[in-house]
DRENFILUM-219173 format. One line per field, with one value per residue (C-alpha): residue number from 1; x, y, z. Coordinates in steps of 0.02 Angstrom, whole numbers. Layout:
BEGIN
pos (NUM/...)
px (X/...)
py (Y/...)
pz (Z/...)
***
This chain:
BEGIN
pos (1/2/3/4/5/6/7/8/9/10/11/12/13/14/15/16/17/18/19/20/21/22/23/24/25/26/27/28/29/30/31/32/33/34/35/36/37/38/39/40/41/42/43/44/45/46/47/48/49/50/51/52/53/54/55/56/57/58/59/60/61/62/63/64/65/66/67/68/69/70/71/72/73/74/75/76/77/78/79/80/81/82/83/84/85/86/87/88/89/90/91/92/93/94/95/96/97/98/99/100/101/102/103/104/105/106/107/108/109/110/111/112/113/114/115/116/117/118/119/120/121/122/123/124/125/126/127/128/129/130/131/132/133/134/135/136/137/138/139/140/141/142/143)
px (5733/5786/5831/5673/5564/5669/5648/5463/5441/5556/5443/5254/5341/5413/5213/5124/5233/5197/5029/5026/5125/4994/4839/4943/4979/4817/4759/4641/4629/4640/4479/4436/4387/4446/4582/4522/4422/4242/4164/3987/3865/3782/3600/3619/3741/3695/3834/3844/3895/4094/4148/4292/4299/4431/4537/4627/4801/4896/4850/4877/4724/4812/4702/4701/4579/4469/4411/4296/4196/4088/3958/3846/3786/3598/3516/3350/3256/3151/3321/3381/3264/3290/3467/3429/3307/3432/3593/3617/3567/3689/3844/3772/3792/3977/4029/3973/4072/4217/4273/4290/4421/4591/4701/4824/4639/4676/4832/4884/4858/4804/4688/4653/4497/4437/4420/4319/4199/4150/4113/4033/3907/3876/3841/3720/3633/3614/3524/3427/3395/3433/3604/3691/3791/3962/4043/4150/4272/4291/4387/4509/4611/4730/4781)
py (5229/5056/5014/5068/4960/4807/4842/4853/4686/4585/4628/4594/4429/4378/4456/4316/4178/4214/4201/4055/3975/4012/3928/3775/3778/3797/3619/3714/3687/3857/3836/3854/3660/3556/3407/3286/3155/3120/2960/2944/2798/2725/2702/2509/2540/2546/2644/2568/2690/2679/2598/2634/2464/2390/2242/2149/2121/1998/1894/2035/2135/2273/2320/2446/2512/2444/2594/2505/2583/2475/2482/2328/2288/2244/2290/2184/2340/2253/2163/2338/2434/2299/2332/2517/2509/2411/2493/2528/2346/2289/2415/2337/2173/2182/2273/2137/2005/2125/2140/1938/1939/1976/2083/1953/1908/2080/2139/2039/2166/2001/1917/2048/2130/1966/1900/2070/2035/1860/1940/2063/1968/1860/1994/2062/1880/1879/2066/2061/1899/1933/1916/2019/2031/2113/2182/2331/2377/2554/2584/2462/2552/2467/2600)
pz (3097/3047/3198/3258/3138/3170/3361/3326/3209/3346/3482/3399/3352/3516/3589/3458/3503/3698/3674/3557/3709/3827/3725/3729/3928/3964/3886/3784/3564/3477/3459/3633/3681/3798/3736/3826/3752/3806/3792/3743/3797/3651/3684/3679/3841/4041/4113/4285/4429/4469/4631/4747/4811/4968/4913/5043/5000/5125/5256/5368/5308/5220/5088/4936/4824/4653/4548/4423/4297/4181/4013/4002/3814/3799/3633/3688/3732/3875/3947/3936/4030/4173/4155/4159/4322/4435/4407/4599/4642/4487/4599/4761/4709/4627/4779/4897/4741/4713/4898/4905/4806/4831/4764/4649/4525/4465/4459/4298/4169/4053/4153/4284/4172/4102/4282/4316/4161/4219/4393/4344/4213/4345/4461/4337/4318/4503/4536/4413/4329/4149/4045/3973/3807/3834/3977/3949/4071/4030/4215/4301/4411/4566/4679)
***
C-alpha cells in the first residue's frame, strides 16, 4: 500500500514537470503569449517599408544583401502627413541611394548605421522635400 502511494505521488510529479517542460519548448509564457517582443510605432513615427537591397562587394560584382528597416521622427503634423503619403517614393528613392554604395560603408558596426542615417535623411529631403528629425534604424542587417 505504501509502495503503492509512493508509486502514485512519483508519477503525478514526474506528469507536472513534463508538462511544465513543454510550455517552455513551445516559446509560449504560461500565460499563453508569445515571448517575443513587439515593437510599437509611436504616432509621431513613419515606419518606412523594409528593403532587401543588392550591395556590390568587390570589383568583381559579387554582391550580397542590405535588409534595412527604418522609423523617421516628424512630430510637425503637416511634415508628417507628407512623410506619411510618400513612404513608397521615400523606399524608392533609398533603394536607387543604397545600391550605390558598397558594401565596406556598412559593415563597421560603428559607423555602418550612422552612414545609413545620413543617407537615408537625405533620401527623405530628396522625395519629398521636407526634413526630417531623427532617423531610426530599427533594421540593419548584412547578409
Amino acid at each position: 500500500m505504501v509502495l503503492r502511494s509512493a508509486l502514485v505521488a512519483a508519477l503525478v510529479v514526474l506528469c507536472s514537470v513534463s508538462a511544465g517542460a513543454k510550455e517552455k519548448e513551445g516559446g509560449a509564457t504560461p500565460q499563453g503569449g508569445s515571448t517575443e517582443i513587439q515593437a510599437k510605432l509611436a504616432p509621431s513615427y513613419v515606419a518606412v517599408p523594409r528593403l532587401h537591397l543588392p550591395v556590390q562587394v568587390d570589383a568583381n560584382r559579387n554582391f550580397r544583401a542590405l535588409d534595412l528597416e527604418v522609423w523617421l521622427l516628424q512630430a510637425d503634423p503637416e511634415k508628417h502627413q507628407i512623410l506619411n503619403s510618400k513612404k513608397k517614393q521615400i523606399a524608392e528613392k533609398m533603394r536607387e541611394t543604397f545600391s550605390a554604395y558598397g558594401w565596406e560603408a556598412f559593415q563597421d558596426s560603428q559607423g555602418g548605421p550612422d552612414i545609413a542615417k545620413r543617407i537615408v535623411a537625405q533620401c527623405v529631403t530628396d522625395a519629398t522635400g521636407t526634413t526630417v528629425e531623427d532617423v531610426l534604424i530599427k533594421t540593419l542587417i548584412l547578409k
